[in-house]
C-alpha positions in Angstrom: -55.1 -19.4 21.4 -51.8 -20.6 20.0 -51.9 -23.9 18.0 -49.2 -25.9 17.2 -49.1 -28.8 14.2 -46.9 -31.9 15.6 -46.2 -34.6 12.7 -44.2 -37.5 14.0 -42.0 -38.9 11.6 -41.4 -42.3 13.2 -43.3 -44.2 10.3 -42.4 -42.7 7.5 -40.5 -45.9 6.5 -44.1 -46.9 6.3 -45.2 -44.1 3.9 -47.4 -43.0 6.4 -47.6 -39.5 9.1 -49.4 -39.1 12.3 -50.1 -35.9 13.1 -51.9 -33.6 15.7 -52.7 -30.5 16.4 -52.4 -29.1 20.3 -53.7 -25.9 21.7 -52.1 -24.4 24.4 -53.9 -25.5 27.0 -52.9 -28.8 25.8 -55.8 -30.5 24.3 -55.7 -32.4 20.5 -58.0 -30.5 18.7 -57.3 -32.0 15.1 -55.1 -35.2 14.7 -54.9 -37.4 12.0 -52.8 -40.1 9.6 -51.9 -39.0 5.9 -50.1 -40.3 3.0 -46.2 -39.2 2.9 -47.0 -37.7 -0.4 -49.8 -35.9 1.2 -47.5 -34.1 3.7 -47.3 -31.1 2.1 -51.4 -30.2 2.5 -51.0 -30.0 6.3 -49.8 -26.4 5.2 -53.1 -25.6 4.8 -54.2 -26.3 8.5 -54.6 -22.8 10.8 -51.6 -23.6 13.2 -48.9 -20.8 14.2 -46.5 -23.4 14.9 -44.9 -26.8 13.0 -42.9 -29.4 14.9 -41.5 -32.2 13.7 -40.9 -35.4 15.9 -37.7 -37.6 15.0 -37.8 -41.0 15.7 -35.3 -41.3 19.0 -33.5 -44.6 18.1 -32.0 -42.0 15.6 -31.0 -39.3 17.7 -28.4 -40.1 20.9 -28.2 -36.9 23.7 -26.2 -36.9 26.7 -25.0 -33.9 29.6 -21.5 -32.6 29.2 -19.7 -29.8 30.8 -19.3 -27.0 27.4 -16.4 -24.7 28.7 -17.2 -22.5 25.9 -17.4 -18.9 26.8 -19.9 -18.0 24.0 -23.0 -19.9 22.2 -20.9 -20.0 19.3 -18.2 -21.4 20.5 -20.3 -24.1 22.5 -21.2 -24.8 18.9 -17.9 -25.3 17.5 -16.6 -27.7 20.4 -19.9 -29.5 20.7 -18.7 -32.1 18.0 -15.3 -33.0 20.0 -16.9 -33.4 23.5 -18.7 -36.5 22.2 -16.0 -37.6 20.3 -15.0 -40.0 23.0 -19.0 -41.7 22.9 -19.3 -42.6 19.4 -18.2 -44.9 17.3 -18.0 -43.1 13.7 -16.1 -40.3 12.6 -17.9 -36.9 14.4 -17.7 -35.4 10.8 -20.2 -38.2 9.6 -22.7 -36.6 12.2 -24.9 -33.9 12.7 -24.6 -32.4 16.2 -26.7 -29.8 18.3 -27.2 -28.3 21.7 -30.1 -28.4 24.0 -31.5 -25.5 25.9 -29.0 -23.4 27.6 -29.1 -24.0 31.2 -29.3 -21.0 34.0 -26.1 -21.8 35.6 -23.0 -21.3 33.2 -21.1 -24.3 35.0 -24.4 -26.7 34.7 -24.0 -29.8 31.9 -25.1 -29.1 28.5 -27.9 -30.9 27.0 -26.3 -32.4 23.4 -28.0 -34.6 20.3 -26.2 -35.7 17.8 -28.0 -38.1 14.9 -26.5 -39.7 11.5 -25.7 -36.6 8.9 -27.4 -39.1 6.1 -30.7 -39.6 8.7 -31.0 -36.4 9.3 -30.9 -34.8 5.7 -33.5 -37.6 5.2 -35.8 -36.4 7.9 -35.6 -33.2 6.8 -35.9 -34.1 3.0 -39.2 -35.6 3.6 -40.7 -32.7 5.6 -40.1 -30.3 3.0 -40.1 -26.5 2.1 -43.6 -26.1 2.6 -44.1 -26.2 5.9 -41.7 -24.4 7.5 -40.9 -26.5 10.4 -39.9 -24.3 13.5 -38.3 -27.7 16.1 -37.3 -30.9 15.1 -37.3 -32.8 18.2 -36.4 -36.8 19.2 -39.2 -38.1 20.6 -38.0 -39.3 24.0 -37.5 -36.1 24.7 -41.2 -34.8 24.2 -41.7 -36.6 27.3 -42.9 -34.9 30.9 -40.0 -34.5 33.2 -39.5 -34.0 36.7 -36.0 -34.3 38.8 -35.7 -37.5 40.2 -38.4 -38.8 37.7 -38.2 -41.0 35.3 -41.1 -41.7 32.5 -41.4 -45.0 30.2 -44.0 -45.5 27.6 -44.2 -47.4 24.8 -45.4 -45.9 21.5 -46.0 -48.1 18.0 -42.7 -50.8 18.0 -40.5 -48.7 20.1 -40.0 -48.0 24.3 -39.2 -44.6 25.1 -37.3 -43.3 28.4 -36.7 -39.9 29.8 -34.7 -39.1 32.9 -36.3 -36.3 34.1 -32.9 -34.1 34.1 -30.3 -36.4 32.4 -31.7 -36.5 29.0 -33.3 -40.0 27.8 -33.0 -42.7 24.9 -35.0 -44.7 23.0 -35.1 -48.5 21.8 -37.1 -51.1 19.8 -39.4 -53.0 21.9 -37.6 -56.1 21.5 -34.7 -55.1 23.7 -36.6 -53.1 25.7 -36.7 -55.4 28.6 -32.8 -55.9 28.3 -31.6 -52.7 28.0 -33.8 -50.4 30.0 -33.2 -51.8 33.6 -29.4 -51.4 32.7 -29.7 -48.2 31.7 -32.0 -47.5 35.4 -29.0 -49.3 37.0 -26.7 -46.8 35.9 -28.5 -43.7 36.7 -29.9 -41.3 39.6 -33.8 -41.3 40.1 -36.5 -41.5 42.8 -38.9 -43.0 41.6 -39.9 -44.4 37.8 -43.6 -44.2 36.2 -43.8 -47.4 33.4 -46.6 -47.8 31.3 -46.8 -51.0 29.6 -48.8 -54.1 29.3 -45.6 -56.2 28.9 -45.3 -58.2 32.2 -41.7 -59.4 31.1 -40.7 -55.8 30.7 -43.0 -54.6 33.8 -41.3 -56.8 36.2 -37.3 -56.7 35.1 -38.4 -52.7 35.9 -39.5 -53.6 39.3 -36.5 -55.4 40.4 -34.2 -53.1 39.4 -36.6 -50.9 41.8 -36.8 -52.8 44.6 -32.9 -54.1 44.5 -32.2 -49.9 44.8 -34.6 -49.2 47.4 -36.5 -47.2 45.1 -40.0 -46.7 44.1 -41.8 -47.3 40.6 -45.6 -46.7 39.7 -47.0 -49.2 37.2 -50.1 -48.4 34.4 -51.1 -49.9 31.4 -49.7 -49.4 28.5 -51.0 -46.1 26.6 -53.0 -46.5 23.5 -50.8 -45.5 20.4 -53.1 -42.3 20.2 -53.1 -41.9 23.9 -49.1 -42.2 23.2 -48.8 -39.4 20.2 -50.8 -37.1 22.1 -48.7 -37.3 25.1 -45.8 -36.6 22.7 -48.0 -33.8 21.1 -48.5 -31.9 24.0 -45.0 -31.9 24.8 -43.4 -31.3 21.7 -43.4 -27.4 22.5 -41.5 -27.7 25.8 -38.7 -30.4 24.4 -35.1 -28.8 25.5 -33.3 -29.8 22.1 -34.0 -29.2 18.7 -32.1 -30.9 15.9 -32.8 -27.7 13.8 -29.3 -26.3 14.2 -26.3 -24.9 11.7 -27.0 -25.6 8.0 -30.6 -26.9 9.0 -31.7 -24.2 10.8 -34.7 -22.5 9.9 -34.8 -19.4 7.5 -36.4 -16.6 9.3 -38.3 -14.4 6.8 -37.3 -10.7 6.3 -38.2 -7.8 8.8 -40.5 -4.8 7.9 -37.6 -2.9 7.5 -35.2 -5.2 4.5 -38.9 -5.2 3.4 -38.7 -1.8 3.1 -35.5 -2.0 1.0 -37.0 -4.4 -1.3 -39.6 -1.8 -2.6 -36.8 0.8 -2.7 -34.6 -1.5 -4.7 -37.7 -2.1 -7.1 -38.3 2.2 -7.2 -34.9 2.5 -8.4 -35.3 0.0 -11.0 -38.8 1.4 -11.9 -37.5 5.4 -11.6 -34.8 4.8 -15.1 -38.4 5.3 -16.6 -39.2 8.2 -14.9 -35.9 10.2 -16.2 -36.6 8.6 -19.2 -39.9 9.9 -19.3 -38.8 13.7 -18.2 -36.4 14.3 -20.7 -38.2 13.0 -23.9 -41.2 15.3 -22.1 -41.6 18.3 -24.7 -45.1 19.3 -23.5 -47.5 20.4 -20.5 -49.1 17.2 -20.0 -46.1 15.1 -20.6 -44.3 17.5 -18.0 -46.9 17.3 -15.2 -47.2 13.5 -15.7 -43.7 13.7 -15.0 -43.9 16.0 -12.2 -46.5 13.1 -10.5 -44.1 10.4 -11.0 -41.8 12.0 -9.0 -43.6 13.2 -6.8 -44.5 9.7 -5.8 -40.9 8.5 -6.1 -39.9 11.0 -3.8 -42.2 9.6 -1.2 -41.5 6.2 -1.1 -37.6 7.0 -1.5 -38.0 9.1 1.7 -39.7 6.0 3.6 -37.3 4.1 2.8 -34.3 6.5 3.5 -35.5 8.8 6.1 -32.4 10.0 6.7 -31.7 11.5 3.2 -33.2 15.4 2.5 -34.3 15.3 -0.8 -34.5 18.9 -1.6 -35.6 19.0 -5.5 -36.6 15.7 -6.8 -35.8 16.2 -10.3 -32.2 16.7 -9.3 -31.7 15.0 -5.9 -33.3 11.5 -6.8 -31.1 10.6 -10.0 -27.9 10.5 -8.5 -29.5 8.7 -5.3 -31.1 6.5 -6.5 -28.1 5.4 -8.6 -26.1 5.1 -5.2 -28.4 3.1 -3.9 -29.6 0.9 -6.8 -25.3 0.1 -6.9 -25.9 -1.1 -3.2 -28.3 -4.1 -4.6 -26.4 -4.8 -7.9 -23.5 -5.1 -5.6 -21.5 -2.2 -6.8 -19.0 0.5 -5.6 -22.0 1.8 -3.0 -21.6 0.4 0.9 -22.6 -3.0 0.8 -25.9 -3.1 2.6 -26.9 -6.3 2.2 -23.8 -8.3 2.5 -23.9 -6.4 6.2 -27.6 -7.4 6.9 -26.6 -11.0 5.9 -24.0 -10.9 8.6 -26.9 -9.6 10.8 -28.9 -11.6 10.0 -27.3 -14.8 10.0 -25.6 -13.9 13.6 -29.0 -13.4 15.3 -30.3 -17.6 13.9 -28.5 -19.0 16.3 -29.3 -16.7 19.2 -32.8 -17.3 20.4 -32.4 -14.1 22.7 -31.7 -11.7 20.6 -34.6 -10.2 17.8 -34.0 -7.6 15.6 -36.4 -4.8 15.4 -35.2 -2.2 12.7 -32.3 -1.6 10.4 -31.2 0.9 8.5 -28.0 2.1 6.3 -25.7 5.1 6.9 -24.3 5.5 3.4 -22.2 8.3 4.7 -20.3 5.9 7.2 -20.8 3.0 5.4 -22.3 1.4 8.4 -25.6 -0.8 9.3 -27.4 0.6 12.6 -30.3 -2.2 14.3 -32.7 -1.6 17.1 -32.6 -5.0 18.9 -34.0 -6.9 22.0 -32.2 -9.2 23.9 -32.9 -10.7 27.4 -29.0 -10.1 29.0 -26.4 -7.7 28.8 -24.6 -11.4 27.7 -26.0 -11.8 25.0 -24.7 -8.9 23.3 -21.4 -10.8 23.9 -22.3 -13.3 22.0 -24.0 -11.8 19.4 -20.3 -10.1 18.7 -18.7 -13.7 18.6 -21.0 -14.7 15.5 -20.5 -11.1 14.3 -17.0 -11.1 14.4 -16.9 -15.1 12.9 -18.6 -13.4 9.6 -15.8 -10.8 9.3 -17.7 -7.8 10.7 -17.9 -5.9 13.6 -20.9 -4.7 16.2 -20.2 -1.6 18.5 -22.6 -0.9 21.1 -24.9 2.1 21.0 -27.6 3.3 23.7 -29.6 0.3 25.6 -32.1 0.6 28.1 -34.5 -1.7 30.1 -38.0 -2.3 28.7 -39.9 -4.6 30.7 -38.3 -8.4 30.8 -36.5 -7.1 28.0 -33.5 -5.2 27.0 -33.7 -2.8 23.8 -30.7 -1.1 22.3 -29.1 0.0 19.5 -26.2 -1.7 17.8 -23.8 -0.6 14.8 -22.2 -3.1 12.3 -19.1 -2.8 10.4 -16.8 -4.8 8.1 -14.0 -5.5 9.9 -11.5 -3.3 9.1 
């Protein structure tokens, strides 16, 4: 059963982390408080999953129509749709989009939060734990259209329209701002947990002046709180983790397979070396065996070569190829995989399953899954922003999925 760690960064300023872990059926099965310095050990915990919970009075999010055709270039023009919102410079922030919703004409979900708070947020959490989400809190709240949910968690209220997005706001002004905010908005009916009667009832009459309904409970414990927030930390529809803070997904099998091919071709200079300072039997077959396993990892790695006599064939190959990593004269492999690679970060829909490098054509060729036929639209927006191209091979239908075959170029 999948387990996710959830650390909420909302006291940090306090040197101190909450955290929890949740299965998938939603239970806290491990929670705890630890020592900012300490962070780093929740590494150690058996989770397939890390999110990280922003504080919301950080992070702002509103709906707005994205007439970008492409993800990227929903990206790019994210920034100047809220222009008009804020009051700093959109260069001083750090923006980024929410889920993408099913009907290309339906609002966009965008966050933006302070460049400075976020490069703090993400200073404190570190290398080590390789944080998948980074999501404000208000929005790790249950939703329902029509609903709205309050709680209040340690010194701050938190609200979240069920499909308008949400905000959050210190306690203090919660009783102030909140009804405004309700007065301004479409909902049937708002769920309020608090033991504030101050705030309880400025709720209510908002409620009762609109004809509509509200359901009052106490107030949630502050663990009762965090684990509401942990259980729904997985299904938030934003993520903060976007452009330059985006997560660095870890090499495939097959760049894997590359990496021990770069390493034979640094390790077979020995080998020659070895051969032709051989002047007897036993030097000769040692040789021979060196080769011999050269030849077989060279050939997993580059199926596509014959080698014919390894004494003769491998040399000049290898050389070839060991120009590819140093960056030489060879087809630049990696610079193309970069591209590749880089291109498929932003595109949730699209995973890459196997590459591999036609030195003859100069060319990168990727088995890939994506969910739409759009999506192979997209991936040749980012594509073609890194100065390559992607051509379209074979696809076919596998299930929910779609796998094809793809072929990347430098632009010509």
């Amino acid at each position: 059963m999948k387990r996710t760690l959830v650390i909420f960064l909302d006291q940090a300023i306090k040197d101190t982390v909450r955290w929890a872990v949740a299965a998938a059926d939603g239970a806290i099965v491990e929670d705890g408080v630890v020592a900012l310095d300490g962070l780093a050990a929740l590494a150690a915990l058996e989770t397939d999953e890390v999110i990280a919970i922003a504080p919301g009075v950080d992070v702002s999010t509103a709906f707005m129509a994205t007439p970008a055709k492409s993800e990227a270039q929903a990206r790019i023009s994210a920034p100047f749709l809220i222009e008009d919102d804020v009051a700093v410079d959109v260069a001083d922030l750090h923006v980024a989009l929410g889920t993408k919703p099913v009907r290309p004409d339906a609002p966009r979900l965008i966050g933006w939060i302070a460049e400075n708070a976020m490069a703090s947020l993400t200073g404190l959490l570190g290398e080590g734990l390789k944080v998948a989400r980074l999501a404000p809190d208000y929005m790790c709240l249950p939703a329902a259209p029509g609903e709205v949910v309050i709680i209040e968690v340690a010194d701050t209220a938190l609200v979240r329209f069920g499909d308008a997005g949400g905000f959050a706001i210190e306690r203090d002004l919660a009783a102030d701002v909140v009804p405004a905010a309700l007065m301004d908005a479409d909902w049937e009916t708002v769920h309020l947990y608090t033991d504030d009667k101050a705030f309880a009832s400025s709720v209510s009459d908002v409620a009762e002046a609109s004809g509509r309904s509200i359901e009052t409970a106490p107030g949630l414990s502050d663990r009762a709180a965090y684990e509401t927030l942990a259980v729904g930390a997985s299904a938030a529809p934003l993520t903060l983790l976007q452009g330059k803070y985006a997560p660095k997904r870890e090499l495939g099998a097959s760049v894997r397979v590359w990496r021990k091919a770069a390493a034979l071709a640094a390790s077979l200079a020995a080998v020659v070396i070895v051969s032709a300072m051989s002047e007897g039997f036993y030097y000769d077959r040692q040789a021979n065996r060196m080769y011999k396993r050269a030849e077989a990892t060279y050939t997993a790695a580059f199926p596509q070569d014959q080698i014919r006599d390894p004494r003769t064939d491998l040399p000049p190959r290898m050389r070839i190829r060991l120009s590819e990593f140093r960056g030489g004269g060879g087809p630049a492999f990696l610079q193309l995989a970069v591209v590749l690679s880089e291109s498929t970060q932003t595109l949730d829909t699209v995973k890459v399953d196997a590459m591999r490098f036609d030195a003859a054509q100069g060319d990168l060729r990727a088995n890939i899954q994506y969910k739409d036929f759009s999506d192979i639209e997209k991936l040749k927006s980012e594509i073609a922003a890194r100065g390559a191209r992607l051509e379209e091979g074979r696809a076919r239908q596998e299930g929910s999925v779609i796998a094809g075959e793809i072929i990347v170029r430098r632009a010509s």
